[in-house]
Backbone as CSV, one residue per row, in Angstrom:
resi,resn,N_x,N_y,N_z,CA_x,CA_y,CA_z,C_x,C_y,C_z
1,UNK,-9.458,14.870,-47.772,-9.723,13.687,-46.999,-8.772,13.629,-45.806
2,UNK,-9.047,13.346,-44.572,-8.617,13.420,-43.425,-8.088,12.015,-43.248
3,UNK,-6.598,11.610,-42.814,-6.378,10.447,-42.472,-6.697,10.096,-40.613
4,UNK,-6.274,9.006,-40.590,-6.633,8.468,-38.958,-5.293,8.854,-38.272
5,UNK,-5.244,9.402,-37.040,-3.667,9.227,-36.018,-4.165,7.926,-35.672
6,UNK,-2.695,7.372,-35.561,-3.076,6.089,-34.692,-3.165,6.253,-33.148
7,UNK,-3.841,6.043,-32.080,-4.528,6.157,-31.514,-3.450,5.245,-30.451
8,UNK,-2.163,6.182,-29.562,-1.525,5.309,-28.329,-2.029,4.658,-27.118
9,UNK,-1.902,3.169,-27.499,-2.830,2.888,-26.163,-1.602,2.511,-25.149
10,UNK,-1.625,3.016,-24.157,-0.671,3.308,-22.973,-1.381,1.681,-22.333
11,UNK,-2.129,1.109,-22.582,-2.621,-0.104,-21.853,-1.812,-1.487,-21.696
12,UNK,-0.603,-1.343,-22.587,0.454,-2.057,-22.715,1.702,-1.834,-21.823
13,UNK,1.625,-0.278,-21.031,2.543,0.204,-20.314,1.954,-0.377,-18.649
14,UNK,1.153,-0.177,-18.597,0.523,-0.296,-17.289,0.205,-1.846,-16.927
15,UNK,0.159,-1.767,-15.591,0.192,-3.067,-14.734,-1.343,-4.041,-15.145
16,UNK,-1.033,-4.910,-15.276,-2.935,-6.070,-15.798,-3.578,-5.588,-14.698
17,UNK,-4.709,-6.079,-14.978,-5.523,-6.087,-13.396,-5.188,-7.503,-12.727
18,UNK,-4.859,-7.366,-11.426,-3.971,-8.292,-10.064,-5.115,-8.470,-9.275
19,UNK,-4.710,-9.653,-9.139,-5.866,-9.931,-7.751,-5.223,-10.156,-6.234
20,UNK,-5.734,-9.756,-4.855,-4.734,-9.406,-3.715,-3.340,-10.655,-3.637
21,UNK,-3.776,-11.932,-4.194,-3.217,-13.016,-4.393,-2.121,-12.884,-4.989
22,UNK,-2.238,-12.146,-6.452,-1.365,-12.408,-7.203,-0.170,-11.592,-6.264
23,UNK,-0.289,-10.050,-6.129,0.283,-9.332,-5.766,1.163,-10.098,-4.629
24,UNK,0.416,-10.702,-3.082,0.990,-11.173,-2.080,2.193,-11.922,-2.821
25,UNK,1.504,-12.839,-3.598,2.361,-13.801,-4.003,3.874,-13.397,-4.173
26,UNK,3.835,-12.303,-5.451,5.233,-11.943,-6.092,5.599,-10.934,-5.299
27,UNK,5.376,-10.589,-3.858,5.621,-9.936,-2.904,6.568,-10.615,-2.399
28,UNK,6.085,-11.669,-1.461,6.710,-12.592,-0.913,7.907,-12.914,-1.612
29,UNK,7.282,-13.707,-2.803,8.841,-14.079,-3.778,9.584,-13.423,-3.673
30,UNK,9.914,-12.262,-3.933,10.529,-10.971,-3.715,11.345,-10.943,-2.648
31,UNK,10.836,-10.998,-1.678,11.172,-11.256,-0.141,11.691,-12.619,-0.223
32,UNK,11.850,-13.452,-0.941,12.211,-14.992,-0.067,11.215,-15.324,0.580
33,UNK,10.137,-15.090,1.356,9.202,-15.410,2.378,7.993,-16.464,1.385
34,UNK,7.820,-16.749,0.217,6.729,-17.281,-0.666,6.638,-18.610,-0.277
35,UNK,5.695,-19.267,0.251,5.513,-20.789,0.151,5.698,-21.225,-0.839
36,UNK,5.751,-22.521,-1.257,5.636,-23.158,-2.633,4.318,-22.962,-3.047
37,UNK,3.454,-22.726,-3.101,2.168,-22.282,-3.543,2.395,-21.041,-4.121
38,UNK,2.401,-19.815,-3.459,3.093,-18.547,-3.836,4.060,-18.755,-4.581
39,UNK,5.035,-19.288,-4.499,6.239,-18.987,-5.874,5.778,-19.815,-7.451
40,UNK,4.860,-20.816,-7.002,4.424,-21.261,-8.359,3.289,-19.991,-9.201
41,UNK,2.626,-19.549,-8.165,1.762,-18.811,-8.509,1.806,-17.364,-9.019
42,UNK,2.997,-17.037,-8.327,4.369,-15.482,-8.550,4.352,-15.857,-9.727
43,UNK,4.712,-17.279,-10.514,5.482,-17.422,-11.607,4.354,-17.384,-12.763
44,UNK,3.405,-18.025,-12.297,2.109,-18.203,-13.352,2.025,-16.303,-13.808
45,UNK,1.539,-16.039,-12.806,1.114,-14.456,-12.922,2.103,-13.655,-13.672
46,UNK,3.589,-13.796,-13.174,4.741,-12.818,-14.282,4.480,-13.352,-15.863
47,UNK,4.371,-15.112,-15.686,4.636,-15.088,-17.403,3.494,-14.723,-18.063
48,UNK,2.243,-15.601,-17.258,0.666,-15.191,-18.255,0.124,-13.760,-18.165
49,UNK,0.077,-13.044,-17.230,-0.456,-11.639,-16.804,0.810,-10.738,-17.198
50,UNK,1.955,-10.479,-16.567,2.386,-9.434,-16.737,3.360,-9.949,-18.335
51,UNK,3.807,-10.634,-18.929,4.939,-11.154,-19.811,3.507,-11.416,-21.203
52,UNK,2.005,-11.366,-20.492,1.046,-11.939,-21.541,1.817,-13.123,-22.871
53,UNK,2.251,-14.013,-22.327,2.719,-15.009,-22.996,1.465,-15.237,-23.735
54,UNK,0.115,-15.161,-23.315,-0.937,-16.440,-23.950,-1.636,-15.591,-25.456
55,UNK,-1.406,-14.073,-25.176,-1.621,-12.998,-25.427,-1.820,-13.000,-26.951
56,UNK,-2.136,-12.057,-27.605,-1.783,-11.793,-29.499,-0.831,-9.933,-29.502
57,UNK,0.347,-10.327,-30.049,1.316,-9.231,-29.793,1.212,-8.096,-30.913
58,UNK,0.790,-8.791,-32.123,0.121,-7.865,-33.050,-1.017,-6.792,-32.867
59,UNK,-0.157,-5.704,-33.292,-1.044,-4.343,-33.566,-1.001,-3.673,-34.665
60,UNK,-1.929,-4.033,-35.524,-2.258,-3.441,-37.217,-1.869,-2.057,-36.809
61,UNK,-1.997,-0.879,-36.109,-1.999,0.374,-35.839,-1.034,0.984,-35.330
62,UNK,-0.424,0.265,-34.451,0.882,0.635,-33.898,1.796,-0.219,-33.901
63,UNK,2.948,0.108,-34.802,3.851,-1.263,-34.748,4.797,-1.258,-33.256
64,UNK,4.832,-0.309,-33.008,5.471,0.248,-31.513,5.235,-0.876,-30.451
65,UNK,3.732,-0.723,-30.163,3.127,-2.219,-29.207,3.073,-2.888,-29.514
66,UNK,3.220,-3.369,-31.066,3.854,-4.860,-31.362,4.613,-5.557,-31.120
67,UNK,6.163,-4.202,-30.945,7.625,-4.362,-30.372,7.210,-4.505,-28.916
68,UNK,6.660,-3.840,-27.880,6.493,-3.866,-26.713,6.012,-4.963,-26.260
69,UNK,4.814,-5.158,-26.722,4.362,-6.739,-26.605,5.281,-8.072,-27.103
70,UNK,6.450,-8.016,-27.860,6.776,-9.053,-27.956,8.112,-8.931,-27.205
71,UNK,8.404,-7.918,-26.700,9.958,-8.012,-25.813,9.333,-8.487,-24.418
72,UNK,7.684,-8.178,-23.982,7.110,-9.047,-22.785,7.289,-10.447,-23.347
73,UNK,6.693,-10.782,-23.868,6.606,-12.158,-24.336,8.184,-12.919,-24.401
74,UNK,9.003,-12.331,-25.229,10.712,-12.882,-24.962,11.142,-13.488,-23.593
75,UNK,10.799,-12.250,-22.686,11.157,-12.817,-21.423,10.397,-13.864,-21.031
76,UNK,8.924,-14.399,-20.814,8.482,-15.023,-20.738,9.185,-16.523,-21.025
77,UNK,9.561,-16.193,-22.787,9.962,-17.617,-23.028,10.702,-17.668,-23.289
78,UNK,11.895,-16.586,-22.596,13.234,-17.154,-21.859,12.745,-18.146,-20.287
79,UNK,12.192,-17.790,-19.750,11.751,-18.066,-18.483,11.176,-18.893,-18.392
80,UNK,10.825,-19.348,-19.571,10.052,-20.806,-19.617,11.098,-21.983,-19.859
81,UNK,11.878,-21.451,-20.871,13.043,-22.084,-21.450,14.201,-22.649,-20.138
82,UNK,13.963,-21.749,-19.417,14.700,-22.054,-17.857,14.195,-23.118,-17.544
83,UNK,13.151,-22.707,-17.270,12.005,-23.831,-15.746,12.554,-24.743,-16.396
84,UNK,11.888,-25.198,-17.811,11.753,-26.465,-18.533,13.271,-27.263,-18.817
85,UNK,13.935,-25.982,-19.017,15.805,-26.887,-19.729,16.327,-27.550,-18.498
86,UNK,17.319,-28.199,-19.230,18.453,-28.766,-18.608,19.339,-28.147,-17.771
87,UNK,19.929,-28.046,-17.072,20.726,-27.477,-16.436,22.339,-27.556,-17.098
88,UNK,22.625,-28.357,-17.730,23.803,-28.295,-18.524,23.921,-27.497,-19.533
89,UNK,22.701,-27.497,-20.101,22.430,-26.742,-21.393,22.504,-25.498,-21.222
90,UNK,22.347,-24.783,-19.786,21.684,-23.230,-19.370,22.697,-23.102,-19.437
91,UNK,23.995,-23.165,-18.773,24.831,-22.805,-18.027,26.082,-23.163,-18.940
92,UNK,27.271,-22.441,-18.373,28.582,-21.971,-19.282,29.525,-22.727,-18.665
């Protein structure tokens, strides 16, 4: 009886699909140059698209992209934990 390889999906390594928007956006940010429109929108896109906060991090098959997917997600909600906290609380 032949078992299964688990099957690496590299789709966790690579960039989401971006729309010219998103990209400009976290361009700009980048640059300092972002309107307030753009930097809210930079921010939407890093945590939901690239950080897949909204995401499911579980992989029955590879526990590997389980780990990968949830060290995106960490940052995320460190980064959320920012926006949202206190400023006394962040800081030393």
């Amino acid at each position: 009886m032949k078992t299964k390889r688990a099957v690496h999906n590299l789709s966790a390594l690579s960039i989401p699909p971006l729309t010219k928007h998103d990209v400009i956006s976290i361009k700009n940010l980048n640059r300092g140059e972002a309107d307030s429109d753009q930097q809210k929108h930079a921010m939407d896109v890093i945590i939901k698209k690239l950080c897949a906060i909204g995401g499911i991090s579980f992989d029955e098959h590879n526990p590997r992209l389980t780990d990968l997917r949830e060290g995106k997600r960490l940052i995320a909600t460190q980064l959320l934990a920012i926006i949202t906290g206190q400023l006394e609380d962040l800081t030393s």
